[in-house]
C-alpha positions as CSV (number, residue, x, y, z in Angstrom):
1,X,-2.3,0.9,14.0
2,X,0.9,1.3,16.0
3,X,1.4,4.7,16.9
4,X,4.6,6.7,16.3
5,X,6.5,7.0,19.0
6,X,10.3,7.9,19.9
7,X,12.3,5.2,21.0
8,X,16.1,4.7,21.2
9,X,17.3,1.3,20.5
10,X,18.4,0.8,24.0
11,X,15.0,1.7,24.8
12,X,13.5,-0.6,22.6
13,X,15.4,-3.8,23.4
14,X,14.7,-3.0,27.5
15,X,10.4,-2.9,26.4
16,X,10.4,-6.3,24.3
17,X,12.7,-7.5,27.2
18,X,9.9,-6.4,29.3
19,X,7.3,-7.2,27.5
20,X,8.2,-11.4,27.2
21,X,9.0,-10.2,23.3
22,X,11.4,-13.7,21.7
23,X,14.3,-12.9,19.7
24,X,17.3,-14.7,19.6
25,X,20.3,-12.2,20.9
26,X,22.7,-14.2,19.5
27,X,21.2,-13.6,15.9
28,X,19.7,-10.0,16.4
29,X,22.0,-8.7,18.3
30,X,25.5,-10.0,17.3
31,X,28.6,-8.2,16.3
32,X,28.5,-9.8,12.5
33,X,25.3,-8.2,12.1
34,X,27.2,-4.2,12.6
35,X,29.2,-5.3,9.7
36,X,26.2,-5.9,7.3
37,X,25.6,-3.0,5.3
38,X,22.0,-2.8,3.5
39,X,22.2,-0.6,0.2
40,X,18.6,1.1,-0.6
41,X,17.3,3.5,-3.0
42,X,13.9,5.2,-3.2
43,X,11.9,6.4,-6.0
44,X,9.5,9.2,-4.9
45,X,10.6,11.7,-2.6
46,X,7.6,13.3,-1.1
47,X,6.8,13.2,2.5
48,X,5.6,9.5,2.7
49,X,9.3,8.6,0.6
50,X,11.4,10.3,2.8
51,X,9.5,9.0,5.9
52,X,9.8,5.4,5.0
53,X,13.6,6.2,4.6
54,X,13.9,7.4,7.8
55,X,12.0,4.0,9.1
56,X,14.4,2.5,7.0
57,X,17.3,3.9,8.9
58,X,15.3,3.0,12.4
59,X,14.9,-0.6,11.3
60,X,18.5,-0.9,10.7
61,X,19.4,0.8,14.3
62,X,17.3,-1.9,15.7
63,X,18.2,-4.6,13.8
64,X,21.9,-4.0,13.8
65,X,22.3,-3.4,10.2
66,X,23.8,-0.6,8.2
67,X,21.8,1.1,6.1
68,X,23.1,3.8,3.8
69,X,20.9,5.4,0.6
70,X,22.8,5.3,-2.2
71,X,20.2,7.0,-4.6
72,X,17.4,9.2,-4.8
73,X,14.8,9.6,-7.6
74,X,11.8,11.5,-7.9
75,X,9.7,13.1,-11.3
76,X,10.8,16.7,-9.8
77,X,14.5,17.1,-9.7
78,X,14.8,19.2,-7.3
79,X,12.5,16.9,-4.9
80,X,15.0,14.5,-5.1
81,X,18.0,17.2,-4.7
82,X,16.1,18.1,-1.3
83,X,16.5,14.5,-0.3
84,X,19.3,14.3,-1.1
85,X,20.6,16.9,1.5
86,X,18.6,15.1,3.8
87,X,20.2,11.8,3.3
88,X,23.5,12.7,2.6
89,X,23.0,11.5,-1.5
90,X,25.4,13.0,-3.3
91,X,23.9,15.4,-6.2
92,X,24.9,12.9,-9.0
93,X,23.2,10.0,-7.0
94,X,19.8,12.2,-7.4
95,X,17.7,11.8,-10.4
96,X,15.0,13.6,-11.6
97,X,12.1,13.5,-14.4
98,X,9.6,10.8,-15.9
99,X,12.9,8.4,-16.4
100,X,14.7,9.0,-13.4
101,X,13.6,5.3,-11.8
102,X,15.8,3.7,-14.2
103,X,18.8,5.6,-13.4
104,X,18.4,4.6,-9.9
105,X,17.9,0.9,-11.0
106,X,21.0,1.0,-12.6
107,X,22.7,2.2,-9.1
108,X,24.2,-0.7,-6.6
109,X,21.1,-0.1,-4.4
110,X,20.0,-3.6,-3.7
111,X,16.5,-2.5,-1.8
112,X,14.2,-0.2,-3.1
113,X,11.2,2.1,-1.8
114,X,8.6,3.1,-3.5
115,X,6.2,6.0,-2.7
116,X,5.5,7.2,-6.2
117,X,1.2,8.3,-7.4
118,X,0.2,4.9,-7.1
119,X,-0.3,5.3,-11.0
120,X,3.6,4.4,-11.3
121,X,3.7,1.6,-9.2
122,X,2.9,-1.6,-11.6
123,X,5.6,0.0,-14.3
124,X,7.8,0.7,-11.0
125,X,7.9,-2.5,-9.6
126,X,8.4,-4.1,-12.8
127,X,11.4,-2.4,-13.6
128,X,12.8,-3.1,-10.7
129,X,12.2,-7.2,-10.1
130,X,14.0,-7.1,-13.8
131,X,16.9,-5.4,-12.4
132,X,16.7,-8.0,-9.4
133,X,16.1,-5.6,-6.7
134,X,14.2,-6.2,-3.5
135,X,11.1,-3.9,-3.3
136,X,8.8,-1.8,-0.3
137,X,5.8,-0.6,-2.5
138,X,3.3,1.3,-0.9
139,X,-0.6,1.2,-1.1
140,X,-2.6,0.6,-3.2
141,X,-0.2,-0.6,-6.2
142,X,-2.1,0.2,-9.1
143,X,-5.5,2.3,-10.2
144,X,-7.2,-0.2,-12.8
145,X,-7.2,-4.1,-13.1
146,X,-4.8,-4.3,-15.7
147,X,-2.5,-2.7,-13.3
148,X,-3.1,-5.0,-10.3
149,X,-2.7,-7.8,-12.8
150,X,1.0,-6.6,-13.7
151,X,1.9,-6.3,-9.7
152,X,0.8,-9.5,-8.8
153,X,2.8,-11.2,-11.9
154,X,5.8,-8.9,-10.8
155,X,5.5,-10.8,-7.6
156,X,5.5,-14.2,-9.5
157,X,8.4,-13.4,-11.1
158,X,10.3,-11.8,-8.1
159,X,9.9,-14.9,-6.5
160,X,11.6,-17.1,-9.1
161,X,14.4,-14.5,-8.6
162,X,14.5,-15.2,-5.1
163,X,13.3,-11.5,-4.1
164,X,11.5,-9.8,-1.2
165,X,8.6,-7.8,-2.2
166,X,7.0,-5.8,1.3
167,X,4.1,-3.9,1.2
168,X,2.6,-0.9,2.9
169,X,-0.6,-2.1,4.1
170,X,0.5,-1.2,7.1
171,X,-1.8,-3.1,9.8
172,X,-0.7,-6.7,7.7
173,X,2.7,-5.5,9.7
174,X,1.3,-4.7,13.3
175,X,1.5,-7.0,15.9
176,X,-1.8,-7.1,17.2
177,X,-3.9,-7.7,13.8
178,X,-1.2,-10.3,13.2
179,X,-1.8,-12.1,16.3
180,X,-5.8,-11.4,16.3
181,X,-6.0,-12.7,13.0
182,X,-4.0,-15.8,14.0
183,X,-6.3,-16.3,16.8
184,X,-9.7,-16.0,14.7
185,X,-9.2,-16.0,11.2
186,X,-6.6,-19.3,11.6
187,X,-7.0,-20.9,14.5
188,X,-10.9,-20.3,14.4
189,X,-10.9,-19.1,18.2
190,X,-14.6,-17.6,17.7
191,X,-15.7,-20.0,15.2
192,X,-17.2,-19.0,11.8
193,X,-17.2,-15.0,10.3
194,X,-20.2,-13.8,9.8
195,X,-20.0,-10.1,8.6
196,X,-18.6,-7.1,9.3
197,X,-17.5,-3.3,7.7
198,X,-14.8,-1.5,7.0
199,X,-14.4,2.1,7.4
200,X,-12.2,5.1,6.4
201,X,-14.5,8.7,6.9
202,X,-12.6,11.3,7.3
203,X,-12.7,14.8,6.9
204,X,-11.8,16.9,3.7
205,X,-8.1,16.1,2.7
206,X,-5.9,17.6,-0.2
207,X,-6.8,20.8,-2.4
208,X,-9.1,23.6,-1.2
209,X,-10.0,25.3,-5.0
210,X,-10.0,24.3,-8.3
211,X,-6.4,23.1,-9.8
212,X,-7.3,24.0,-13.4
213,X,-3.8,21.7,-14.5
214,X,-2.0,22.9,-17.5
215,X,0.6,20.3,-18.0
216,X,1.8,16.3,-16.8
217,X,3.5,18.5,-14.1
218,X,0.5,19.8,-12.8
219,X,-1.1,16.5,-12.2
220,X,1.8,15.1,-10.7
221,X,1.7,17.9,-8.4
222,X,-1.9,17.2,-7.7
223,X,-1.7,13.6,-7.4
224,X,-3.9,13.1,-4.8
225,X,-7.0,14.8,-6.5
226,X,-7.2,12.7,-9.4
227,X,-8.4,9.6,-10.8
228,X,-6.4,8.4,-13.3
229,X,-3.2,8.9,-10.8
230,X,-4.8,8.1,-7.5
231,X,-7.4,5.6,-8.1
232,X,-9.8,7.6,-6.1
233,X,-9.9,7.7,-2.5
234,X,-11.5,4.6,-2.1
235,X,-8.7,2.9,-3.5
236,X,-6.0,5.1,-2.4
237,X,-6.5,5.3,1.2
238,X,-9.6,2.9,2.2
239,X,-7.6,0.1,0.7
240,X,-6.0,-0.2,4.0
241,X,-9.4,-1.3,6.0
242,X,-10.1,-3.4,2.7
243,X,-7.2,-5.0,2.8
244,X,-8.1,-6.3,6.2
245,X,-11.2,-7.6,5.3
246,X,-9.9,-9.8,2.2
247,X,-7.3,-10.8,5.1
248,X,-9.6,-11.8,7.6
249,X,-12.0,-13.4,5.3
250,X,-9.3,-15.2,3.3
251,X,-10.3,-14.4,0.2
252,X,-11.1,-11.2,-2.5
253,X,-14.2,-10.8,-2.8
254,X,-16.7,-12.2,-5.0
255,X,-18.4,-9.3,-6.1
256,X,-19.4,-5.6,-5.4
257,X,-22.6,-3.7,-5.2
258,X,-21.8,0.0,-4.5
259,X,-22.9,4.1,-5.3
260,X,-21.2,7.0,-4.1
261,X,-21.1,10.6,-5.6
262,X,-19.7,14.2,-5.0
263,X,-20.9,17.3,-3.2
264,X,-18.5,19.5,-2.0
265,X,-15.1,18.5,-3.2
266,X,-13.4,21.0,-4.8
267,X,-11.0,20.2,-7.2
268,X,-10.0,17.2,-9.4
269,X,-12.5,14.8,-10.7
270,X,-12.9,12.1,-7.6
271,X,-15.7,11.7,-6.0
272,X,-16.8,12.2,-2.4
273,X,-18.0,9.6,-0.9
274,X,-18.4,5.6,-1.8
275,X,-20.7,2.9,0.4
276,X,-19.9,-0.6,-1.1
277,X,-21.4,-3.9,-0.3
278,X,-18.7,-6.4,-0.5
279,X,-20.0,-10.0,-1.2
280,X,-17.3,-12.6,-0.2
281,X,-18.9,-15.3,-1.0
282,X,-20.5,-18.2,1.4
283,X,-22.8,-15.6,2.6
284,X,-20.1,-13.3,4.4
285,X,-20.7,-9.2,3.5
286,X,-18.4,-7.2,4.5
287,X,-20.5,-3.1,4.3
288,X,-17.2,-0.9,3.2
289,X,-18.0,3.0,3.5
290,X,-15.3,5.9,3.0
291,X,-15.9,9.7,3.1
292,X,-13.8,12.8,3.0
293,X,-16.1,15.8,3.4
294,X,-15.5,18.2,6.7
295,X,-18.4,18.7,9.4
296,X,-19.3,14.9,9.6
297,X,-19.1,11.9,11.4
298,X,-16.2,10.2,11.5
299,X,-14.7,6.9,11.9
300,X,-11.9,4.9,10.4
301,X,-12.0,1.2,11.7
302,X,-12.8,-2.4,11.4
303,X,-15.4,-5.0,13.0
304,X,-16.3,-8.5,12.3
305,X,-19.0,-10.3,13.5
306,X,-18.5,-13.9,14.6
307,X,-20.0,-17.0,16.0
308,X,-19.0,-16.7,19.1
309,X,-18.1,-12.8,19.7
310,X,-16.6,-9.7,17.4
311,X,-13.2,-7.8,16.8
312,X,-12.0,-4.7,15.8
313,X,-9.2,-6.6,13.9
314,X,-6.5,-5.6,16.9
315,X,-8.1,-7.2,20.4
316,X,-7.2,-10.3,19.9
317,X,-7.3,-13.3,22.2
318,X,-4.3,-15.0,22.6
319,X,-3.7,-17.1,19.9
320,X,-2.3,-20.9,20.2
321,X,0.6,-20.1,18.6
322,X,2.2,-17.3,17.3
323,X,3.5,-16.9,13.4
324,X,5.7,-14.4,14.1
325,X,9.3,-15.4,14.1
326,X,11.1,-15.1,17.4
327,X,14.0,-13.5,16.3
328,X,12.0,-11.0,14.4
329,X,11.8,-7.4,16.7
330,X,9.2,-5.5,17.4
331,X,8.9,-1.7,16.2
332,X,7.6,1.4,17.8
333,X,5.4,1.9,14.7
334,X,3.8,-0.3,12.3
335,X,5.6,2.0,9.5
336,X,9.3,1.6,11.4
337,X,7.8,-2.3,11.2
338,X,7.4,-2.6,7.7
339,X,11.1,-1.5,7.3
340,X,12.6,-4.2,9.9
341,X,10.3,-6.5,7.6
342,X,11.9,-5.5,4.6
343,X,15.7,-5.7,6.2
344,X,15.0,-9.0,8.2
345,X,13.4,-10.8,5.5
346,X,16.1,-10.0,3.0
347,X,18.4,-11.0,5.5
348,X,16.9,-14.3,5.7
349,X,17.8,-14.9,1.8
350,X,14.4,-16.6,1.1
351,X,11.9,-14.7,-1.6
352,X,8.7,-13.0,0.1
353,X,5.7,-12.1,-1.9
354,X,3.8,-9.4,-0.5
355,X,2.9,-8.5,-4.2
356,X,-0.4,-10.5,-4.6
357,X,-2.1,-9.6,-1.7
358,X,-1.9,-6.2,-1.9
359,X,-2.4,-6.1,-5.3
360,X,-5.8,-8.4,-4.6
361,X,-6.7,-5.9,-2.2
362,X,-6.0,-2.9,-4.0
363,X,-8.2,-4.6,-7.1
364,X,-11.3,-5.1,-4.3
365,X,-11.2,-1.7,-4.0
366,X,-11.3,-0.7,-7.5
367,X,-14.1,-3.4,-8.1
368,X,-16.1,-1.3,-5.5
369,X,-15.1,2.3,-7.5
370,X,-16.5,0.7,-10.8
371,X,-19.3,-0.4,-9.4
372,X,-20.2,3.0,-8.0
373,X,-19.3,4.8,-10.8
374,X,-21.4,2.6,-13.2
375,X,-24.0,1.6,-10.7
376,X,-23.8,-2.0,-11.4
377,X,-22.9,-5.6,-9.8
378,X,-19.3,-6.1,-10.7
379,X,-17.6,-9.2,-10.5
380,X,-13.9,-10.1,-9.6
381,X,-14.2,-12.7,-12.1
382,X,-14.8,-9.8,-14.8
383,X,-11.6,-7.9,-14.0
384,X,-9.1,-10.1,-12.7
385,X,-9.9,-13.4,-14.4
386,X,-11.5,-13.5,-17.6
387,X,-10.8,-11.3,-20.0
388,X,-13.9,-12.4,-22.3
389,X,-16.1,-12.1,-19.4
390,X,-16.5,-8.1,-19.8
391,X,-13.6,-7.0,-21.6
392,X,-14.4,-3.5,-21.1
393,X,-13.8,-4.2,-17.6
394,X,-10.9,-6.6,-17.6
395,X,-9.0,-3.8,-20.0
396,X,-9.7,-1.1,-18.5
397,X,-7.3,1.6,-18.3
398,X,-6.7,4.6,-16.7
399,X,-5.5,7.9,-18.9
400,X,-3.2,9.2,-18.8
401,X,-1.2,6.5,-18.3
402,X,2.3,5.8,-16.9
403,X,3.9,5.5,-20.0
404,X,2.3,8.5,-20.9
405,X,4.4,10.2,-19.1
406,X,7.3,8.8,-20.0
407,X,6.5,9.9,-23.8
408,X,5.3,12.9,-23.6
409,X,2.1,12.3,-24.8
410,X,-0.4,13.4,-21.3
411,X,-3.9,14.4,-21.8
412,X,-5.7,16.5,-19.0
413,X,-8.5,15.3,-17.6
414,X,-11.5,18.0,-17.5
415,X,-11.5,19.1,-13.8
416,X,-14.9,18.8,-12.6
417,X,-16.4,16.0,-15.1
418,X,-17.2,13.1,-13.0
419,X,-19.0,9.8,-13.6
420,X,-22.3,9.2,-13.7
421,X,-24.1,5.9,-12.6
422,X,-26.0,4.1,-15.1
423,X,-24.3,6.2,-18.1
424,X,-19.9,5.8,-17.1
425,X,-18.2,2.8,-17.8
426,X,-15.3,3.1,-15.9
C-alpha cells in the first residue's frame, strides 16, 4: 500500500513530471477547473471519517477542484460538533444521533463519505443513492449476506441514476496492484494462477478489559469489538487482502472451508483468530489466515503462484498497456488516491460502480466467518444466490440491527458468549 507521505501540490506535479506520470495539463491543470467547487458531506466522524476528509481536501488541491464540507453527521453529537471545528461546519450543519444521516442527505452536499460501524453501511448507502448522492463507502460494507446483497443492488440502482459509488479497499486504488494486476491477471504475462494466500496477522488491536455494554451507545462506542457491528475481524479488516484475491482471481469464490477460535481476547464476543481455505473454483485455493493476538508472528500480505513466476500483488512487470487514464493523477497515498478517484470520476459525469465488488468481497469474507463459526463447507451459492438453497444462511442477520438503532429497540449481546463449531449457525 502507498504510504502516507507529505507532499505539496507543487511537489507532486514536479514527481509525476519526473516520474513519466501522463496527464493532460490542459484538462488537470486548467484555470476552469479552480472554479469547480465539489460539495461533500460525511456521515461518521471518527478518526478514519475525518481522515478521508482531509484526503478529500488533498485530492481537490491536486486536482484543482474546490472542495468545501457542507455537513457533518455522526451517531454522537458532539463527534460531529468536533468535526465540525475542524472543518469549518457550522454547528447547524452538524447532526447528531441514530437519524442524523438523513439530515445530512437532505443538505446540498452532492458527495458523500462514509466511515460509519460497517453495520450502517447497506441502510447508509441506500439512503443516499435515493437522494442521488455520489458515495465513498469504506470497507467491508456490510456484516451478513443480506447486507452485501442490499450494497451491491444500491450499486445497480446508482448506476441507473448515473452515480459514482468508490470504495475503500484501498489497494483496488494503488498504482502498483493496478498495473500488476493488468500485467498478470489481464494480460496473462505469467500465464495461468495457480494458488496463493492472503494474510492480515497482527497484533492485539482495540479494547484491553471487558466492556460489560449497558446501552446502543455503548456498542457504538465499542464498535470494533463486536460481531453484530463489525462483522468480525475477518471481515472488518482482512477484507482488504480478500478483496485482492477475488480481484486477481476474477471471481468470488466458490466456497469456504475454515475454523478459527478465541484465546486471549478480552472483550466483545469476536473471535481470535480465523484460517480459511478459499476454493475459487477450476482448482485455484487461495489459504486466507488473519490473527490479532500480541507476542506472535506477524505478517499482512499477498502471494500468488503462477505458471510462469509469483507476486506479491504490487511487483508487477510492466504491463502492455496501462488502464489507468492519462489524465488521472497520481496520489501520495493510496487513501489521498481514493479521494482524487472519487472527485475525477464524478467529474467525468459517467456512473461508476465500485459497489459490487466490494460488496462481493466483503461477502467472501463472511462466507469464511460462517464457516468457522459453524465448522462447515459454505457455499456462495447458499448466501448470495439462492435463497432456498439454505435459507438459514441466505437470511441471515445480524442483531442488533441497523434499524434497531434507529427504533430504539437494541439488544446487548452477552460479552464473552462466542460460537461454537459444529453447534452455532451463524
Amino acid at each position: 500500500m502507498m504510504k502516507r507521505t507529505k507532499l505539496s501540490r507543487r511537489d507532486f506535479l514536479q514527481t509525476a513530471l519526473g516520474a513519466g506520470v501522463a496527464f493532460s495539463t490542459p484538462t488537470i491543470l486548467s484555470a476552469a477547473r479552480g472554479e469547480k467547487t465539489f460539495k461533500i458531506g460525511l456521515i461518521g466522524c471518527g478518526g478514519r471519517g475525518r481522515g478521508a476528509v482531509v484526503d478529500a481536501l488533498e485530492a481537490g488541491k491536486i486536482l484543482g477542484f474546490n472542495v468545501k464540507v457542507v455537513a457533518l453527521a455522526d451517531y454522537f453529537k458532539e463527534r460531529a460538533l468536533r468535526a465540525g471545528k475542524q472543518f469549518n461546519v457550522p454547528p447547524e450543519r452538524c447532526f447528531g444521533g441514530p437519524t442524523s444521516y438523513r439530515a445530512l442527505l437532505e443538505t446540498e452536499a452532492e458527495i458523500v463519505l462514509m466511515a460509519t460501524p460497517p453495520l450502517f453501511r447497506p441502510l447508509h448507502l441506500e439512503a443516499a443513492v435515493q437522494a442521488g448522492k455520489h458515495a465513498f463507502i469504506e470497507k467491508p460494507v456490510a456484516v451478513d449476506p443480506p447486507g452485501c446483497r442490499r450494497v451491491i443492488a444500491a450499486g445497480e440502482v446508482a448506476k441507473k441514476k448515473g452515480l459514482v459509488i468508490i470504495a475503500g479497499t484501498e489497494m483496488r486504488h494503488d498504482w502498483n496492484f493496478i498495473l500488476t494486476h493488468q500485467a498478470l491477471a489481464v494480460e496473462k504475462s505469467f500465464g495461468q494462477l495457480y494458488a496463493g494466500r492472503v494474510s492480515f496477522c497482527i497484533g492485539h488491536m482495540f479494547q484491553t478489559s471487558s466492556i460489560n455494554p449497558q446501552s446502543a451507545e455503548d456498542l457504538i462506542r465499542t464498535w470494533q469489538n463486536w460481531l453484530a457491528l463489525s462483522g468480525d475481524h475477518l471481515v472488518e479488516q482482512h477484507v482488504h487482502n480478500i478483496d485482492i484475491a477475488n480481484w486477481f482471481c476474477g471471481r468470488p469464490p466458490v466456497s469456504a472451508v475454515g475454523f478459527g477460535g478465541r484465546a486471549r481476547r478480552p472483550a466483545g464476543d469476536m473471535y481470535d483468530f480465523f484460517s480459511v481455505d478459499f476454493d475459487y473454483g477450476e482448482g485455484v485455493h487461495i489459504h486466507s489466515m488473519c490473527r490479532q493476538v500480541s507476542g506472535c508472528w506477524n505478517w499482512v500480505g499477498h502471494e500468488f503462484i503462477y505458471e510462469k513466476g509469483k507476486t506479491n500483488g504490487s511487483d508487477y512487470p510492466k504491463p502492455q498497456q496501462s488502464p489507468l487514464p492519462p489524465d488521472l493523477p497520481r496520489g501520495p497515498s493510496s487513501h489521498v488516491q481514493e479521494q482524487i478517484d472519487v472527485l475525477y470520476y464524478v467529474n467525468q459525469g459517467e456512473p461508476l460502480d465500485q459497489a459490487r465488488a466490494v460488496a462481493e468481497s466483503t461477502a467472501a469474507a463472511i462466507m469464511g466467518r460462517i464457516s468457522a463459526y459453524t465448522g462447515q463447507r459454505v457455499f456462495w451459492n447458499e448466501i448470495m444466490v439462492d435463497p432456498d438453497k439454505k435459507p438459514e444462511l441466505y437470511h441471515l442477520t445480524l442483531k442488533p440491527t441497523a434499524e434497531d438503532f434507529e427504533k430504539g429497540t437494541v439488544e446487548i449481546p452477552q460479552e464473552h458468549v462466542l460460537p461454537i463449531p459444529g453447534i452455532s449457525v451463524r
